[in-house]
Biopython code that builds the backbone (N, CA, C, O; Angstrom):
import numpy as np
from Bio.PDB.StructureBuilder import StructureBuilder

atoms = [
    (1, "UNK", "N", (103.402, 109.311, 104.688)),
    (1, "UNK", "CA", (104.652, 108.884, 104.075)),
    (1, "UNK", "C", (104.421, 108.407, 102.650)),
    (1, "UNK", "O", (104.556, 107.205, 102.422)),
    (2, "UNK", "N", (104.146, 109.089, 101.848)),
    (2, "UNK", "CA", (103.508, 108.631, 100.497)),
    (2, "UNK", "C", (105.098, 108.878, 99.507)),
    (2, "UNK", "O", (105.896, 109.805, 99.374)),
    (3, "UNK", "N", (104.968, 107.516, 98.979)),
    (3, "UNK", "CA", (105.728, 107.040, 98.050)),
    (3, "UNK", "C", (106.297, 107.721, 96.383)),
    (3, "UNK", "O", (107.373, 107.949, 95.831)),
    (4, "UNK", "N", (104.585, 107.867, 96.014)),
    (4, "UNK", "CA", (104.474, 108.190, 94.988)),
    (4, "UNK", "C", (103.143, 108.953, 94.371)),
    (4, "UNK", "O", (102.023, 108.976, 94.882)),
    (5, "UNK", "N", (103.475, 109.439, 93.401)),
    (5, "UNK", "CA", (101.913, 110.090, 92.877)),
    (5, "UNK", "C", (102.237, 110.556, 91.647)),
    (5, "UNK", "O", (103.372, 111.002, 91.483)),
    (6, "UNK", "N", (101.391, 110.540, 90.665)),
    (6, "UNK", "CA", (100.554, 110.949, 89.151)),
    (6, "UNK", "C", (100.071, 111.877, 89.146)),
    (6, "UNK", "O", (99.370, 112.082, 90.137)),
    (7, "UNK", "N", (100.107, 112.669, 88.392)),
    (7, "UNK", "CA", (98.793, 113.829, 87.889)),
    (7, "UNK", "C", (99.022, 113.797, 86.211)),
    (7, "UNK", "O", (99.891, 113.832, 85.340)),
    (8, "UNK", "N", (97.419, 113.691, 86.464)),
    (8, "UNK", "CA", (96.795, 113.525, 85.025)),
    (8, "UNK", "C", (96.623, 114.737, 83.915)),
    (8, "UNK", "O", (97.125, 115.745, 84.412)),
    (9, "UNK", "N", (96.195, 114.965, 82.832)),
    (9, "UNK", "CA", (96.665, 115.578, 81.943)),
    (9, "UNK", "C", (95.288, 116.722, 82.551)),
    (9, "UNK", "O", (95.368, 117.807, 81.974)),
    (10, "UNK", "N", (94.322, 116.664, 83.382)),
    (10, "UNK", "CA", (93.112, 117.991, 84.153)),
    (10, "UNK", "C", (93.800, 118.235, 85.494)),
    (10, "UNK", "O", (93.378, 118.948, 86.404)),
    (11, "UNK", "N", (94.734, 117.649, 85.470)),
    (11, "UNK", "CA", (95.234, 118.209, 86.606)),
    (11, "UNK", "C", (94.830, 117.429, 88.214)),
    (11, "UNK", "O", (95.213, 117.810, 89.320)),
    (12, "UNK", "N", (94.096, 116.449, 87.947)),
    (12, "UNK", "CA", (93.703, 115.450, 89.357)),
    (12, "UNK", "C", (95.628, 114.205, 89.429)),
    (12, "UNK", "O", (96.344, 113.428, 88.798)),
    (13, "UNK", "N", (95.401, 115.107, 91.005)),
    (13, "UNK", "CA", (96.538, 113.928, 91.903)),
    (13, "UNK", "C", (96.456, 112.503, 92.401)),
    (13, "UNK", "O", (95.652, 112.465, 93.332)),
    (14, "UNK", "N", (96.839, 111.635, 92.211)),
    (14, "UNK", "CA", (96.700, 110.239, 92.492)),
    (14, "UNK", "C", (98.144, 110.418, 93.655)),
    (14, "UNK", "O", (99.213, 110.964, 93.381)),
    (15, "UNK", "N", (97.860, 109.949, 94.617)),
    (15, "UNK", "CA", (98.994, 110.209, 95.499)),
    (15, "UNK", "C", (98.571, 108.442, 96.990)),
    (15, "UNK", "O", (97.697, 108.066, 97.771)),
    (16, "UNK", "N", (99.780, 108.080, 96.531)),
    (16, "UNK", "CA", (99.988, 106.867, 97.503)),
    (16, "UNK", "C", (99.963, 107.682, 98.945)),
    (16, "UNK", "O", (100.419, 108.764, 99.316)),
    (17, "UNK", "N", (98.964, 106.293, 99.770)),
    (17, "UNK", "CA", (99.051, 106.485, 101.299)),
    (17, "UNK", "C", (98.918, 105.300, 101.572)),
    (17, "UNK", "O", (97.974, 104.889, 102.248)),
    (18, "UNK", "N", (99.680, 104.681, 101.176)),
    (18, "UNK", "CA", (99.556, 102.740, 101.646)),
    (18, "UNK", "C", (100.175, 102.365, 103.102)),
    (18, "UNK", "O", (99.992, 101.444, 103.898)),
    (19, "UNK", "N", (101.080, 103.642, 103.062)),
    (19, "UNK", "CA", (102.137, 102.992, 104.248)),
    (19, "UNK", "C", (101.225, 103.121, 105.364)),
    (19, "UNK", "O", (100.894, 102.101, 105.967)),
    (20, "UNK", "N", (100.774, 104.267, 105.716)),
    (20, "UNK", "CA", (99.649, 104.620, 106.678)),
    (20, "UNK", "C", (98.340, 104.181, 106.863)),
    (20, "UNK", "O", (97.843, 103.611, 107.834)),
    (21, "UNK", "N", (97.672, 104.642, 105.424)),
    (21, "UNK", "CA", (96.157, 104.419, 105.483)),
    (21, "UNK", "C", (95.576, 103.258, 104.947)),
    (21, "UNK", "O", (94.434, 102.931, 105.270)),
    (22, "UNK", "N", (96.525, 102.341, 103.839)),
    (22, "UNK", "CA", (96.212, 101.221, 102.980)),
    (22, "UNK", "C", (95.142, 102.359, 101.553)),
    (22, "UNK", "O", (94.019, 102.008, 101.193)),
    (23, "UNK", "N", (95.618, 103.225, 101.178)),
    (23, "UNK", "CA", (94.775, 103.415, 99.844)),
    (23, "UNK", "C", (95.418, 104.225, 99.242)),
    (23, "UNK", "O", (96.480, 104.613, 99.730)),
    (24, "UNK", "N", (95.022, 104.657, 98.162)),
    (24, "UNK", "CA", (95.675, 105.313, 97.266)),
    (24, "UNK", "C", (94.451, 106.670, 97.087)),
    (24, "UNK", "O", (93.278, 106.419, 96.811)),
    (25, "UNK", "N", (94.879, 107.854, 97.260)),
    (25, "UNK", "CA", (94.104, 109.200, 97.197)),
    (25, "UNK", "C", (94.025, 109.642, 96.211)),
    (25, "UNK", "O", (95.064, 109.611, 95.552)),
    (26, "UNK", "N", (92.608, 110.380, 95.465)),
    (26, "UNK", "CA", (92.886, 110.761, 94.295)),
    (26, "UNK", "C", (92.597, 112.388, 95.097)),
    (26, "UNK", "O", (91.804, 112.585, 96.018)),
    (27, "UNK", "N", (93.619, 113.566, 94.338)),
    (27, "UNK", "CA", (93.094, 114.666, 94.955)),
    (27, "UNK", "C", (92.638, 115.556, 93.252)),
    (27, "UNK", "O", (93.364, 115.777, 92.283)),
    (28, "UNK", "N", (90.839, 115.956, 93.529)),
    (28, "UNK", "CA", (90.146, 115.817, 92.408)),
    (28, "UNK", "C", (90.489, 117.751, 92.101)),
    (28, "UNK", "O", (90.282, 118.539, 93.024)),
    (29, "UNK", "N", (90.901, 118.146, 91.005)),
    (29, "UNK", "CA", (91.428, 119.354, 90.998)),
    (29, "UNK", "C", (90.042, 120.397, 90.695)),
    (29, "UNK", "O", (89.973, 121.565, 91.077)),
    (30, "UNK", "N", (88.761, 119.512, 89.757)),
    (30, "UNK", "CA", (87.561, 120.231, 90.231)),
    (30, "UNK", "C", (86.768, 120.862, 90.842)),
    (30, "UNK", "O", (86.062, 121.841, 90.603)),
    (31, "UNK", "N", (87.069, 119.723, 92.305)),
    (31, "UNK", "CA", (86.262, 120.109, 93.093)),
    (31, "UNK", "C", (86.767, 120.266, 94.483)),
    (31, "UNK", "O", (86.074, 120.448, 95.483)),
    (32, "UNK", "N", (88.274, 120.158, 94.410)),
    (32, "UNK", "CA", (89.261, 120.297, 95.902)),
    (32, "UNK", "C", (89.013, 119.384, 96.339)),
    (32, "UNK", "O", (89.362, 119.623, 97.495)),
    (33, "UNK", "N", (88.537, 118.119, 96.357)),
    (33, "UNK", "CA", (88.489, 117.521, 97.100)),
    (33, "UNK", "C", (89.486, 115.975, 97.015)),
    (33, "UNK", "O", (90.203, 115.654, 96.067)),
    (34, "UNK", "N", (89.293, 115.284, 98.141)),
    (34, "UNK", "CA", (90.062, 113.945, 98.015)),
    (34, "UNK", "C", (88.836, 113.140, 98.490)),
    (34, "UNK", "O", (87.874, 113.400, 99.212)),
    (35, "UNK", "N", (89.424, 111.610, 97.511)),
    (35, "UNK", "CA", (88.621, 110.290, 97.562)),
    (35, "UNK", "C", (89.590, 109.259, 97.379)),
    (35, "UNK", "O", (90.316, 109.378, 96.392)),
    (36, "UNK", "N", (89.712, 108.529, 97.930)),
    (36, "UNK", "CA", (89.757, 106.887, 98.017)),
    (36, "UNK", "C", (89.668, 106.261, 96.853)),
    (36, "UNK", "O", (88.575, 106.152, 96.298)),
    (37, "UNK", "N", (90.643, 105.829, 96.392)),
    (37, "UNK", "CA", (90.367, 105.544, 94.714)),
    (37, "UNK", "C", (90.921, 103.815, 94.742)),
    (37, "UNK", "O", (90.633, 103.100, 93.783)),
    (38, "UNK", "N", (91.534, 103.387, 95.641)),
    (38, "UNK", "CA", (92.055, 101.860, 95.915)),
    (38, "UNK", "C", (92.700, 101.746, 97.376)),
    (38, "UNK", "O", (93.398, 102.504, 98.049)),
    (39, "UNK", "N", (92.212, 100.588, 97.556)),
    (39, "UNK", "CA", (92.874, 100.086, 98.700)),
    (39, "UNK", "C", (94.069, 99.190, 98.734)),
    (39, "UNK", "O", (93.795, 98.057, 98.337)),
    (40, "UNK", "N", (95.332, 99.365, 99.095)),
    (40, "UNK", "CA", (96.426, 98.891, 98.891)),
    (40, "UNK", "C", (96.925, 98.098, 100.485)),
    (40, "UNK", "O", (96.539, 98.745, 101.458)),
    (41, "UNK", "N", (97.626, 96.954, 100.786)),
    (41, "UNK", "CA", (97.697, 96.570, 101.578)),
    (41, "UNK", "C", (99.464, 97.060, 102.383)),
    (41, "UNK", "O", (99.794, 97.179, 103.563)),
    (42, "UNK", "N", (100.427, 97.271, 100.780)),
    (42, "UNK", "CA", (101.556, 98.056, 101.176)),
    (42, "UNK", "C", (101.512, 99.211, 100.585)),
    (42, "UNK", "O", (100.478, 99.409, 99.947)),
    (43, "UNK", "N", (102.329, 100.087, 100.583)),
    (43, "UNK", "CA", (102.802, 101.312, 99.897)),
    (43, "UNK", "C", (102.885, 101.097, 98.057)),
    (43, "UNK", "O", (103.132, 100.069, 97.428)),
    (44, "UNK", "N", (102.629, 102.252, 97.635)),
    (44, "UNK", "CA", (102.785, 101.922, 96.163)),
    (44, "UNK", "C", (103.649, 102.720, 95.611)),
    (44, "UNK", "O", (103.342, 103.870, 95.295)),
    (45, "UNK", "N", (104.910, 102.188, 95.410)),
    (45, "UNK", "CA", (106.209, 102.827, 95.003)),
    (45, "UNK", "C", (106.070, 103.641, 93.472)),
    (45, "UNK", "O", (106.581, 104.741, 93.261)),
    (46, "UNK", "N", (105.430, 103.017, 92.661)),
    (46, "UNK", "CA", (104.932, 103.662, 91.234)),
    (46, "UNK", "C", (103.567, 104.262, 91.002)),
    (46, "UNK", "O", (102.751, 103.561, 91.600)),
    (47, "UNK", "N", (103.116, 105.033, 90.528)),
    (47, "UNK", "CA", (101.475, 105.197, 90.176)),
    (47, "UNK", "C", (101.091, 105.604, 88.657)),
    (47, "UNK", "O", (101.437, 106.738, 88.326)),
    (48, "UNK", "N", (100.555, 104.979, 87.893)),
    (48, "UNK", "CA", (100.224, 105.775, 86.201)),
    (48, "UNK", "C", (98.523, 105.521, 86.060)),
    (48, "UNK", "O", (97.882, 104.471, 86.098)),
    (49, "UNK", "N", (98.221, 106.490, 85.939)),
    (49, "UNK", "CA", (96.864, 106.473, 85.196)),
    (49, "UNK", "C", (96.797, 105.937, 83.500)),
    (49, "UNK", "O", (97.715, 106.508, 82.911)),
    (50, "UNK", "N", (96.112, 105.149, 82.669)),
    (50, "UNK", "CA", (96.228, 105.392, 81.428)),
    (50, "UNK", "C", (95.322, 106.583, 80.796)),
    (50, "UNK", "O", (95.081, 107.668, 81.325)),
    (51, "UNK", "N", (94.821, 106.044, 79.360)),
    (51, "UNK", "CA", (93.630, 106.876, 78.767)),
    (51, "UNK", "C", (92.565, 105.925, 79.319)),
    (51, "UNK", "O", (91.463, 106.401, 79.045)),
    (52, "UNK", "N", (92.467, 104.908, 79.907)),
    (52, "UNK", "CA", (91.142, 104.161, 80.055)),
    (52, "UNK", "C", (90.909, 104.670, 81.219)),
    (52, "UNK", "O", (89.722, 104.448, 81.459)),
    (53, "UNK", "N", (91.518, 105.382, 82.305)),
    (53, "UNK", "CA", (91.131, 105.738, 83.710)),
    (53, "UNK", "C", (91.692, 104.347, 84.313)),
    (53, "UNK", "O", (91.122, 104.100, 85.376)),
    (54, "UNK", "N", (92.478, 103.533, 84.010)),
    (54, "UNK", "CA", (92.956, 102.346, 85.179)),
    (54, "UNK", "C", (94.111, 102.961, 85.897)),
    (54, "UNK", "O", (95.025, 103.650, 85.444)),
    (55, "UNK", "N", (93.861, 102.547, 87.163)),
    (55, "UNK", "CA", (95.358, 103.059, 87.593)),
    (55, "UNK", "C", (95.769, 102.129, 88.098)),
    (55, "UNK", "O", (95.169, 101.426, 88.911)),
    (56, "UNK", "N", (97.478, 101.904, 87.458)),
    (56, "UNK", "CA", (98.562, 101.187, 87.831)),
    (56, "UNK", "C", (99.040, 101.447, 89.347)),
    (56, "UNK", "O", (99.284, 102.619, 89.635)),
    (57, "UNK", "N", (99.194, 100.481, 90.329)),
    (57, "UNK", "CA", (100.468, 100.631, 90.881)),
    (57, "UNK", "C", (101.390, 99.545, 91.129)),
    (57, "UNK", "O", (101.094, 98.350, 91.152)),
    (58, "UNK", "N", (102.579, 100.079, 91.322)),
    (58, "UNK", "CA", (103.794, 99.006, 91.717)),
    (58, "UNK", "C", (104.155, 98.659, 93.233)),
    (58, "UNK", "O", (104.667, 99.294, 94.155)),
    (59, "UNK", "N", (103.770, 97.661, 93.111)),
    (59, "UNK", "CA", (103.771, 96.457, 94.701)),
    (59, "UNK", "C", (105.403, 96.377, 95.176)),
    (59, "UNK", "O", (105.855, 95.234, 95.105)),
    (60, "UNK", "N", (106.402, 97.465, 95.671)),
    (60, "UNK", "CA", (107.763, 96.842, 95.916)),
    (60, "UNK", "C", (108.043, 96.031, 96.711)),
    (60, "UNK", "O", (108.926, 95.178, 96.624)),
    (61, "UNK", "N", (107.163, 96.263, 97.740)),
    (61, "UNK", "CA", (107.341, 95.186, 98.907)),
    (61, "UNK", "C", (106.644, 93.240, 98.489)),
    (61, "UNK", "O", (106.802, 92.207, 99.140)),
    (62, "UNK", "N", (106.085, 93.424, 97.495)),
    (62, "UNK", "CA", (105.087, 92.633, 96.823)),
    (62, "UNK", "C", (105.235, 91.981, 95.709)),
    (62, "UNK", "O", (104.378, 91.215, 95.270)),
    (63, "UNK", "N", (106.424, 92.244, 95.105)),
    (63, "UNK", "CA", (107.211, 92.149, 93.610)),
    (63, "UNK", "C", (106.096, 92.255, 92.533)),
    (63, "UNK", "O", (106.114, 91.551, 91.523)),
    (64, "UNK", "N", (104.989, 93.295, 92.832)),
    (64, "UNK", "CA", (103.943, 93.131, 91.533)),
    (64, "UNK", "C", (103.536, 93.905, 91.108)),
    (64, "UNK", "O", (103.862, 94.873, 91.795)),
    (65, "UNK", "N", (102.592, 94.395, 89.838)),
    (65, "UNK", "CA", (102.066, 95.452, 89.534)),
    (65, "UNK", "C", (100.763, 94.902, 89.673)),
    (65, "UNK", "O", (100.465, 93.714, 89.546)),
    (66, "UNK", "N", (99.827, 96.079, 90.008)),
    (66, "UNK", "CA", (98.199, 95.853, 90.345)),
    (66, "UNK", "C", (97.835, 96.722, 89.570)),
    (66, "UNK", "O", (98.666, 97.411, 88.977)),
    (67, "UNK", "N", (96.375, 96.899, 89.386)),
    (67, "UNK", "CA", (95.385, 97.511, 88.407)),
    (67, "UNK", "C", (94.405, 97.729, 89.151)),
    (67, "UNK", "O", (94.215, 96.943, 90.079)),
    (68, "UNK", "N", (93.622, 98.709, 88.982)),
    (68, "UNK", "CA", (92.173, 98.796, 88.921)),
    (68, "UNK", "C", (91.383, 99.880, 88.194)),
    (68, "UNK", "O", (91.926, 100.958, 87.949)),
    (69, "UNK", "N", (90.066, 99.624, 87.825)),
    (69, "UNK", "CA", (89.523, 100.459, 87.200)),
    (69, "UNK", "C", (89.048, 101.774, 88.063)),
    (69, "UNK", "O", (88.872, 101.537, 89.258)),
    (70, "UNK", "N", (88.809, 103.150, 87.627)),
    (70, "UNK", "CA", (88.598, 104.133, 88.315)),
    (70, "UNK", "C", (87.385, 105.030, 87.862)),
    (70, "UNK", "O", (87.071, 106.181, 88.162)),
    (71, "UNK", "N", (86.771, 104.015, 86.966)),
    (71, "UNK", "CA", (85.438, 104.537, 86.030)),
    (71, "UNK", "C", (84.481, 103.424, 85.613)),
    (71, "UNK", "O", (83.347, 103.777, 85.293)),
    (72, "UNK", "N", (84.798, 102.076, 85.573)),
    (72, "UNK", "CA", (84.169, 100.806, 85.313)),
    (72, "UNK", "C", (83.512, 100.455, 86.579)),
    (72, "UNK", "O", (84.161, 100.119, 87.570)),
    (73, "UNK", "N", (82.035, 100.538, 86.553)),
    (73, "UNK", "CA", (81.983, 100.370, 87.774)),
    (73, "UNK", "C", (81.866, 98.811, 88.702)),
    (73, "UNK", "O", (81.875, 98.457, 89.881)),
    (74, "UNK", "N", (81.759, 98.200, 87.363)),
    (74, "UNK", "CA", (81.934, 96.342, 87.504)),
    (74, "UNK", "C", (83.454, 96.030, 88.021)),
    (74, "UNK", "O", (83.767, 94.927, 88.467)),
    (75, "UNK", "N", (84.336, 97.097, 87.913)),
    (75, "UNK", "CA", (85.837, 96.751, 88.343)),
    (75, "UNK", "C", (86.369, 97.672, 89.609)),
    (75, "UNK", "O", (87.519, 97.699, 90.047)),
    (76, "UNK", "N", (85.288, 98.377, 90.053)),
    (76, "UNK", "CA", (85.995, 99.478, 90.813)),
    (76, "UNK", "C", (86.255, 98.948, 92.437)),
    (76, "UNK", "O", (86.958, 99.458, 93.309)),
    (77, "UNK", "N", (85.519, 97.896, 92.469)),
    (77, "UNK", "CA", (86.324, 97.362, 94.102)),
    (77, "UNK", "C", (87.033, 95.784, 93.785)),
    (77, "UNK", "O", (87.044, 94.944, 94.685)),
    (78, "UNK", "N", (87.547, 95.520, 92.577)),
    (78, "UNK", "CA", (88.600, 95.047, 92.435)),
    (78, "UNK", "C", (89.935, 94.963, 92.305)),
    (78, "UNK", "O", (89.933, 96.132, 91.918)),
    (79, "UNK", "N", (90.995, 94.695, 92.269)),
    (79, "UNK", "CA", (92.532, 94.972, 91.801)),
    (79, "UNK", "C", (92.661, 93.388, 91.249)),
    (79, "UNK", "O", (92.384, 92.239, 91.595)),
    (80, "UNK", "N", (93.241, 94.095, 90.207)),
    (80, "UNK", "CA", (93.628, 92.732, 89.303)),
    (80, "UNK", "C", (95.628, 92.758, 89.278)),
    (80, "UNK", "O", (96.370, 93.740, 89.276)),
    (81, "UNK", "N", (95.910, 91.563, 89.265)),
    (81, "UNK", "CA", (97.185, 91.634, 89.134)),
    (81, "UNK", "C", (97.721, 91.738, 88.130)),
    (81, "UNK", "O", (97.042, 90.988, 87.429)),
    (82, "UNK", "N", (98.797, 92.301, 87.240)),
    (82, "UNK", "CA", (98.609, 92.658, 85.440)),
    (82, "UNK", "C", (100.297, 91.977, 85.427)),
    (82, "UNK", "O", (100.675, 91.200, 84.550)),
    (83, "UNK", "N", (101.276, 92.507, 86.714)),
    (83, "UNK", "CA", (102.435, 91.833, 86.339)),
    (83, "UNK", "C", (103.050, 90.931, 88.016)),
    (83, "UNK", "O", (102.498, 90.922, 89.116)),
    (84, "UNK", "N", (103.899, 90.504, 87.728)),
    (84, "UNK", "CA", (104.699, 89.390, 89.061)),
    (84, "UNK", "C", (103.603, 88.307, 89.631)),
    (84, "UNK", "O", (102.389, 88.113, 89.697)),
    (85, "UNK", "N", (105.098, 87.633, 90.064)),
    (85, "UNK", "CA", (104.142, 86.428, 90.696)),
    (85, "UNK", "C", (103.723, 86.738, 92.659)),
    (85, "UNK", "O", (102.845, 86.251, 93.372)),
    (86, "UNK", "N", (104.572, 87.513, 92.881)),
    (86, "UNK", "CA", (104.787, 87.841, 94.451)),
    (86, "UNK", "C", (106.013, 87.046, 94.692)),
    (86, "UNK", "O", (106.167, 87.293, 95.889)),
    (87, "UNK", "N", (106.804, 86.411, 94.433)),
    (87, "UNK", "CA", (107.791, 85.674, 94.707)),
    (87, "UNK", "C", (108.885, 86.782, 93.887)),
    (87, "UNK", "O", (108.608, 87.197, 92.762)),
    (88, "UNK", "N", (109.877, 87.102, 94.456)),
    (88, "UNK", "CA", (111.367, 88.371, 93.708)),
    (88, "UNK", "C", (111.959, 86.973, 92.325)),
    (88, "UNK", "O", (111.937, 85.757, 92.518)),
    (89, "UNK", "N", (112.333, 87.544, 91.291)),
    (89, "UNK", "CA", (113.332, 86.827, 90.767)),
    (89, "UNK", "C", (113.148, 87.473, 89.054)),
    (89, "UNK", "O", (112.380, 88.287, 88.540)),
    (90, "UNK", "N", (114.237, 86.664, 88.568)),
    (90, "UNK", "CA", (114.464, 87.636, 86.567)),
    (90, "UNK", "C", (113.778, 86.803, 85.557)),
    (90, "UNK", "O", (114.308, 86.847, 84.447)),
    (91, "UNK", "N", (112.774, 86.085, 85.661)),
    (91, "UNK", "CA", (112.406, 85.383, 84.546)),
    (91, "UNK", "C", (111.107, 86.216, 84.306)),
    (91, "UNK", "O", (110.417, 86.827, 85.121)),
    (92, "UNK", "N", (110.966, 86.064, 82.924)),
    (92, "UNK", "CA", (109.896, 86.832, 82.503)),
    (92, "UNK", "C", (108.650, 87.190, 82.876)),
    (92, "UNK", "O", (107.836, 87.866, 82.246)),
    (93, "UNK", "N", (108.523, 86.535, 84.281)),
    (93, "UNK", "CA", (106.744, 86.654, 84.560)),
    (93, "UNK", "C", (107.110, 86.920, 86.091)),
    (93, "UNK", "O", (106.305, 86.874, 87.022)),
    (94, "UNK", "N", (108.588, 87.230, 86.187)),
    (94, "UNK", "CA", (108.446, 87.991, 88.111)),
    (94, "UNK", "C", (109.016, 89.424, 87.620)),
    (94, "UNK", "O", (109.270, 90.089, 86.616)),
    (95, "UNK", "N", (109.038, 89.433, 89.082)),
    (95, "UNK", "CA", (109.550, 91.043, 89.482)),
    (95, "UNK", "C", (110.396, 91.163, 91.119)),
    (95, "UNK", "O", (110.137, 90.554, 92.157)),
    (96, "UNK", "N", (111.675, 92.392, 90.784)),
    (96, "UNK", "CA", (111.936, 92.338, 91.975)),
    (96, "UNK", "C", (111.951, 93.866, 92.229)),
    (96, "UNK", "O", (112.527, 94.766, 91.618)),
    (97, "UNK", "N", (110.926, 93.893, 93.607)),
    (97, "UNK", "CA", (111.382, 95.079, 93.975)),
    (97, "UNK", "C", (110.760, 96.527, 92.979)),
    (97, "UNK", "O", (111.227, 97.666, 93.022)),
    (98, "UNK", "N", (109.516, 96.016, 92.065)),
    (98, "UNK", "CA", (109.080, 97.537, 90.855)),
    (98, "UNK", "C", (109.103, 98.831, 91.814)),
    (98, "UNK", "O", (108.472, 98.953, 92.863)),
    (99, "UNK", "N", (109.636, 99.410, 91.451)),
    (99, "UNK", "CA", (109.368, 101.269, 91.560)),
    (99, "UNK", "C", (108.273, 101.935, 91.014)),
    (99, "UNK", "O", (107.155, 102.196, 91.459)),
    (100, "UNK", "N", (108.960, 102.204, 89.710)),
    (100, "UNK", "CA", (108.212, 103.250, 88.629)),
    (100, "UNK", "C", (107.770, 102.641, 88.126)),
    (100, "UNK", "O", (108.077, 101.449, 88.170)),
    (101, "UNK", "N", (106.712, 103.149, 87.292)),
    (101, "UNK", "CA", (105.513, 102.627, 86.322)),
    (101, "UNK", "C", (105.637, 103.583, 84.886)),
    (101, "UNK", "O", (105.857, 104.792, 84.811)),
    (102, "UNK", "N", (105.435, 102.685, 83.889)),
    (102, "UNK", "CA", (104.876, 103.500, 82.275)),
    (102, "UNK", "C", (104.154, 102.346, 82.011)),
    (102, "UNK", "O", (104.476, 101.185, 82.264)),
    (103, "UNK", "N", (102.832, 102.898, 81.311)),
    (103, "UNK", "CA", (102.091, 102.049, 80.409)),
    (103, "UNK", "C", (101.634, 102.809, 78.981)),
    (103, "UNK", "O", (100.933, 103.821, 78.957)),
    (104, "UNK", "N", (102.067, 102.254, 78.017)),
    (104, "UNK", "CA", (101.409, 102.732, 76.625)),
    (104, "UNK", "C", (100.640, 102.715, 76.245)),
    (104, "UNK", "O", (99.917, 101.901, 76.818)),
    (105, "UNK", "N", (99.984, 103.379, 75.133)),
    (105, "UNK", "CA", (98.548, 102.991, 74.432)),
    (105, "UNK", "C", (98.408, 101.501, 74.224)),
    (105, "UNK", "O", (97.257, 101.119, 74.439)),
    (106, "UNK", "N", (99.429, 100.354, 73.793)),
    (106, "UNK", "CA", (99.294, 98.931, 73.334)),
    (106, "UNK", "C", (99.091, 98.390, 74.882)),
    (106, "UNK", "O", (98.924, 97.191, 75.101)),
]
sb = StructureBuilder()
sb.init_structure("model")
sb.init_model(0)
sb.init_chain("A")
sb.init_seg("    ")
for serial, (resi, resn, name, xyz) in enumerate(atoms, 1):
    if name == "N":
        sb.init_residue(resn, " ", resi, " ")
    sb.init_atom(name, np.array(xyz, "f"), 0.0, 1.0, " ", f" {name:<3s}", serial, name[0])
structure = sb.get_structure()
């Protein structure tokens, strides 16, 4: 039951499986294959890769956006939280409910 998914500018799929499996799949267009690229505890309604290789996702059930690195290897079994507090609401540092994701070069 996957939510959401990315593909990057080589053509590799980032495709949510939170609801089921708790992770997020990368499907690698190189080499056919799929890997495990994060472990998510809900579904991830948004997904963006940047140019650094981090990939975003959006926590809806969670009111948050998460991070992790996908090439750093000091960050790769972490998730950092980048936006919300986990609590829903409109002041500048929550979130209710994120979907979609964009992140810019800044």
């Amino acid at each position: 039951a996957p939510q959401s998914l990315f593909v990057t500018s080589t053509g590799d799929i980032y495709i949510d499986d939170g609801q089921e499996n708790s992770r997020v799949q990368k499907w690698e267009a190189s080499t056919n294959t799929f890997i495990t690229v994060m472990h998510v505890s809900l579904p991830c309604y948004g997904l963006f890769v940047d140019n650094n290789d981090t990939l975003y996702c959006s926590m809806w059930y969670q009111d948050q956006v998460i991070k992790r690195s996908t090439t750093d290897l000091s960050m790769m079994t972490s998730t950092v939280i980048v936006a919300g507090t986990g609590t829903p609401g409109p002041t500048s540092n929550q979130l209710n409910g994120p979907r979609g994701i964009f992140v810019d070069m800044n």
